[in-house]
C-alpha positions as a printed Julia matrix, in Angstrom:
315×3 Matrix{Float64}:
  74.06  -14.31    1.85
  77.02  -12.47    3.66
  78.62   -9.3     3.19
  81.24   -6.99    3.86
  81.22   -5.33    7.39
  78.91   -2.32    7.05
  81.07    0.57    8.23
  80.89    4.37    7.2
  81.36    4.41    3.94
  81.41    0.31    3.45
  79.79   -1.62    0.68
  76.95   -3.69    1.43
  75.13   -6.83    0.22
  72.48   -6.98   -2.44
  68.92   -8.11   -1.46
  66.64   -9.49   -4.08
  64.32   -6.88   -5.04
  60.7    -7.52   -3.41
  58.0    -8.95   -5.68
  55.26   -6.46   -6.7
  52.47   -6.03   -4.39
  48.99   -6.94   -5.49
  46.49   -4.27   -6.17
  45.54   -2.14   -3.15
  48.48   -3.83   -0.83
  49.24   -1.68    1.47
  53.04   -0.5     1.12
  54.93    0.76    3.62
  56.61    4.34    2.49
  59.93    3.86    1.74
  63.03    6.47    1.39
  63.28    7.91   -2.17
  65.47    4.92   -4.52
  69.13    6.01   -5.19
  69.89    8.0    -8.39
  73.16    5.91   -8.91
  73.37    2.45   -7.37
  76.82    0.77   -8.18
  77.13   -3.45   -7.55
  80.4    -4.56   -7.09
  79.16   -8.68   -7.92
  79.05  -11.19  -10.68
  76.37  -10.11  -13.06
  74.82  -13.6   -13.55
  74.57  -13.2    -9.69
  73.06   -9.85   -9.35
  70.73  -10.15  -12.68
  68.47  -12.9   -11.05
  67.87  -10.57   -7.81
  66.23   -7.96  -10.29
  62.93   -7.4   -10.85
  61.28   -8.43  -14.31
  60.21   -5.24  -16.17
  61.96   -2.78  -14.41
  64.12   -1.36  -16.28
  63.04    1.57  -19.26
  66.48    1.05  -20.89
  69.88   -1.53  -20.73
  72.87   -0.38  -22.27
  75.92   -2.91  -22.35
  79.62   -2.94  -23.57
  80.64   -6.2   -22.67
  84.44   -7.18  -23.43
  85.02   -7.62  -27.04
  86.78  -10.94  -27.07
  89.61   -9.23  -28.77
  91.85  -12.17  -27.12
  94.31   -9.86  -25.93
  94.7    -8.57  -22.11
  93.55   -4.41  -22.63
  95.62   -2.26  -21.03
  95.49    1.49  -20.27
  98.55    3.56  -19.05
  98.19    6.62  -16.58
  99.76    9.6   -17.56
 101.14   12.81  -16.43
 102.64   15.86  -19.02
 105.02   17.95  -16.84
 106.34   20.78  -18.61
 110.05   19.9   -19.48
 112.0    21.73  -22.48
 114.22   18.37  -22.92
 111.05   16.29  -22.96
 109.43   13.58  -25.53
 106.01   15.41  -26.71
 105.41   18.77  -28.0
 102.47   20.79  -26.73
  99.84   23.63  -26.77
 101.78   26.59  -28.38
 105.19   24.2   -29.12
 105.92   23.87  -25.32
 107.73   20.48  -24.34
 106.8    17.85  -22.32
 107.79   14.76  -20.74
 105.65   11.89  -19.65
 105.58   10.54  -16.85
 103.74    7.31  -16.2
 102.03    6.66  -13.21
 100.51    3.11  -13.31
  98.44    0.64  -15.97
  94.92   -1.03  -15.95
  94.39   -4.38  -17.16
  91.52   -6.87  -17.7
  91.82  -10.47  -19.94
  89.59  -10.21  -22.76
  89.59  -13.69  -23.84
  86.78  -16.46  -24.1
  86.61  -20.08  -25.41
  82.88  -19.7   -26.33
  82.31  -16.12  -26.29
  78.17  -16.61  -26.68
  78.22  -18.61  -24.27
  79.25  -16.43  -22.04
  77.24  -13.5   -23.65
  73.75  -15.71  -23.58
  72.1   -15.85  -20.08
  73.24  -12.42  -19.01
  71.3   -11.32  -22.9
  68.12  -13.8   -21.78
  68.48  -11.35  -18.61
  68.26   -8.3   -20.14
  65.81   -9.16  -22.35
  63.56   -9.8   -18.62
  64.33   -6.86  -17.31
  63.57   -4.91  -20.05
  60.05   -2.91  -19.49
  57.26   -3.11  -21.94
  58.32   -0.57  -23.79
  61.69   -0.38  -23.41
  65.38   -0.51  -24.96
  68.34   -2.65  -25.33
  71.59   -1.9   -26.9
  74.45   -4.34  -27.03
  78.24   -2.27  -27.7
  80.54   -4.77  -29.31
  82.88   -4.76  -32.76
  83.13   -6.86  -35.57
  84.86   -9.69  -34.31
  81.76  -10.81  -32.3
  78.69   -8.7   -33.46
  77.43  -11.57  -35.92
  77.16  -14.15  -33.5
  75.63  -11.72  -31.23
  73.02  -10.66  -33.59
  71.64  -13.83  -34.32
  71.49  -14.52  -30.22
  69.63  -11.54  -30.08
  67.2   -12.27  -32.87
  66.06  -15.42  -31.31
  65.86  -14.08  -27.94
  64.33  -10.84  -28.44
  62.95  -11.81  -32.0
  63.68  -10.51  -35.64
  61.55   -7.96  -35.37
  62.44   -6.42  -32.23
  65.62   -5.54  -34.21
  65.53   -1.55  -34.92
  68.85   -0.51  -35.7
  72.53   -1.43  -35.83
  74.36    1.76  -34.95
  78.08    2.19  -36.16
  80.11    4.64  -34.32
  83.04    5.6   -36.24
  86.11    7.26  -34.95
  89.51    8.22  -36.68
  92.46    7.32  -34.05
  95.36    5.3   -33.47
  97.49    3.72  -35.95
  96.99    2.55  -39.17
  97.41   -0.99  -40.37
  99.89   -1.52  -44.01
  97.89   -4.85  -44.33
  94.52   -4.34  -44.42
  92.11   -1.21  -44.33
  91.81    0.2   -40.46
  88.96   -1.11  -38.23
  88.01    2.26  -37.16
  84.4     1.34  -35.69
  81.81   -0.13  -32.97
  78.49   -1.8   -33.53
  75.69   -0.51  -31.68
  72.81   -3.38  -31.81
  69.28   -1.66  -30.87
  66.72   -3.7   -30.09
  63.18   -3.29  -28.56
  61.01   -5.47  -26.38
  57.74   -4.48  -28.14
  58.87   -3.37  -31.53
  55.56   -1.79  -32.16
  55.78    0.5   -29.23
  59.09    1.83  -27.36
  60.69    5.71  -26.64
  62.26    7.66  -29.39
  62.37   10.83  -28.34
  63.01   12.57  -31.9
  63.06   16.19  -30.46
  65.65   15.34  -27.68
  68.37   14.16  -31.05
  71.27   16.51  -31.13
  71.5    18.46  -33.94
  74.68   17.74  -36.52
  76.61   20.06  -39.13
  75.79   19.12  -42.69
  78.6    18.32  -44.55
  77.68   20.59  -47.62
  76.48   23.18  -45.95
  75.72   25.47  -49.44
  73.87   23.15  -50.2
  71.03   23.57  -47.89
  70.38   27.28  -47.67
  71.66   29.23  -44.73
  68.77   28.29  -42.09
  68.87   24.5   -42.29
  72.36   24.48  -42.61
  72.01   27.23  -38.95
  70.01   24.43  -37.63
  72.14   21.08  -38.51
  70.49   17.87  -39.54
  70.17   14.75  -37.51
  72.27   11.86  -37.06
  71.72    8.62  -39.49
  72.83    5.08  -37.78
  76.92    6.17  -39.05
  77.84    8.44  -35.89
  80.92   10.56  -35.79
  82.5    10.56  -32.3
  86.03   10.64  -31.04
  87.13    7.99  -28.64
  88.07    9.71  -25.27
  90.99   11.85  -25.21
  94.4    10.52  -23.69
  95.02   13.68  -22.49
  91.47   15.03  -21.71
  89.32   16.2   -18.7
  86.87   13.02  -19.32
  89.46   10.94  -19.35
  89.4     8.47  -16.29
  92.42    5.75  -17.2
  90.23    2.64  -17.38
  90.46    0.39  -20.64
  87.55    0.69  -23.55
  86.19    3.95  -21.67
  83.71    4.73  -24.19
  82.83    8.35  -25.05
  79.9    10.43  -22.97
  78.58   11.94  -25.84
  77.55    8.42  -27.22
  76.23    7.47  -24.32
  74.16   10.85  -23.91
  72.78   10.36  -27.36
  71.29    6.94  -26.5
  70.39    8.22  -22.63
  68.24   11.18  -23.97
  66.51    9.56  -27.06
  65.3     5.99  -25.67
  64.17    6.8   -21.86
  62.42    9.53  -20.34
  63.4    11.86  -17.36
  62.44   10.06  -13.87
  63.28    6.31  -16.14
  65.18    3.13  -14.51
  68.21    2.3   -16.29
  71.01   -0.41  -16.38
  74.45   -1.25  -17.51
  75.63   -4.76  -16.42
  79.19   -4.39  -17.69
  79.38   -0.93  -16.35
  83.17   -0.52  -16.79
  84.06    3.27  -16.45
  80.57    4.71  -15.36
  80.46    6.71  -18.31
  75.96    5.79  -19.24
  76.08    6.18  -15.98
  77.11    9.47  -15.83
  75.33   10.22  -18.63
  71.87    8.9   -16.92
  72.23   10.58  -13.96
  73.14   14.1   -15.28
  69.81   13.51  -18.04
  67.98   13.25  -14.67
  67.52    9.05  -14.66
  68.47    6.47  -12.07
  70.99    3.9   -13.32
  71.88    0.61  -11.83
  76.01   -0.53  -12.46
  76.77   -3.49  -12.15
  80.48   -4.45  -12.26
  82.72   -7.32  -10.89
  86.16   -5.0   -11.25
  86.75   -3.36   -7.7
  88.71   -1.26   -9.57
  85.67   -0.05  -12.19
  83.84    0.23   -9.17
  86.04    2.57   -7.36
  86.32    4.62  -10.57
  82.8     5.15  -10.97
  82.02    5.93   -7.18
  84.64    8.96   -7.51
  83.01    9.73  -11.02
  79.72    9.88   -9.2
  80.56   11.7    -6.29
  78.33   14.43   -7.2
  74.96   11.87   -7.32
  76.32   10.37   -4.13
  76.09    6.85   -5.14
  75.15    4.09   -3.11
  77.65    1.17   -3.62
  76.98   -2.52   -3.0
  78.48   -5.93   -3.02
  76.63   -8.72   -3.96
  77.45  -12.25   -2.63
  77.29  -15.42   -4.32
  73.42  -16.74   -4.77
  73.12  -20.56   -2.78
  73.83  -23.35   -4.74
């Protein structure tokens, strides 16, 4: 195993994590674990260094296999009265672009791909813990019935649609405007749903309901309403299929507990990271993107992250 010279500031490799001790080992005390550990690696080669169980709840987006390279422009609004966008209060503005991300999102035999890295997460998964799998419908089938025969039918609880209403609208069909959400358990007789921690929503018909329900909202069903990230907002960090925080919150504070292990594989933007980390979890990223992995160390700052490399497991 090699890795990057360790200088201030330099990534490092990723060890295997020990075995657990048997009962009344002695164990040497270590320093407190990292609330934000970010892999810069392969995941099929940093899944297999990961302890079996360990993990209270996996989140992943994976890419979509949309067959199309995703790209997301950088922008900057400077104040201009001759520009190409009108603004807060009617003031003009011109763009100005500063750069684009890219990744290929294309695969011959998308489950395939999507397979051993699920077989992983289903291992890693604690007895009583959570998996949801963020894809659309061009893939979410196939995925399902992966997931059913490695997790089992019944560890299927939900399928989650977040809905959004953005972008342009097609003359040819009706708009996909959605995400699937696949939740599935390890034990589905026993795993955290932390029904007090749901964020209250506004009913729809609210004189209907009498003045203190309707004061007090109503919970989500599986259909959530939820804007996709903001061009132009302060969440907003420029890399393709950022997903919203307040998803990611909603999932963070419901299905783990404060003090739990978490993991995203295809961690992308950071974004259940972030959303771990400020619900007062530790989160494991894993992303083979230098790029994602730069984003989320700056996202992070403020946990100060430790950030790894992982190198290539021997043949």
């Amino acid at each position: 195993m090699s890795a990057e010279p360790a200088g201030e500031g330099s990534p490092v490799a990723v060890p295997p994590e020990p075995a657990p001790t048997g009962e009344g080992s002695p164990v040497a005390a270590e320093p407190a674990p990292p609330r934000a550990r970010i892999v810069l690696g392969d995941n099929l080669e940093v899944l297999p260094r990961l302890a079996d169980g360990s993990f209270a709840l996996i989140y992943i987006d994976p890419p979509f296999n949309t067959g199309q390279t995703q790209r997301r422009a950088s922008l900057k609004m400077v104040r201009d009265e001759e520009g190409d966008r009108t603004g807060f209060k009617g003031h003009r503005y011109r763009t100005i672009k500063l750069g684009e991300r890219r990744y290929a999102d294309v695969f011959d035999d998308y489950l395939e791909f999507l397979w051993p890295r699920l077989e992983h997460a289903h291992r890693l998964l604690a007895p009583d813990g959570s998996f949801f799998l963020h894809l659309d419908c061009r893939e979410v089938h196939y995925a399902k019935v992966a997931c059913d025969q490695i997790f089992g039918r019944d560890a299927f609880i939900n399928e989650i649609v977040w809905a959004y209403d953005y972008g342009a609208r097609s003359r040819s069909r009706w708009p996909a405007k959605h995400d699937n959400i696949l939740w599935y358990a390890k034990d589905p007789r026993r795993y955290v749903f932390n029904f007090d921690d749901i964020d209250r929503i506004p009913y729809m018909a609210p004189g209907l309901v009498g003045p203190e329900k309707a004061a007090r909202g109503k919970t989500p069903t599986d259909v959530w309403w939820q804007t996709i990230v903001s061009p132009q907002g302060r969440e907003k960090t420029g890399y393709p299929t950022q997903k919203p925080l307040k998803i990611l919150e909603r999932i963070v504070r419901v299905h783990s507990r404060p003090g739990d292990r978490l993991l995203d594989f295809f961690a992308g933007s950071g974004s259940f990271g972030e959303a771990a980390v400020r619900a007062e979890r530790s989160v494991v990223l894993i992303d083979e993107n230098p790029e994602a992995v730069e984003i989320m160390r700056r996202r992070l700052s403020f946990a100060e992250p430790v950030v790894e490399v992982v190198a290539p497991l021997p043949a």
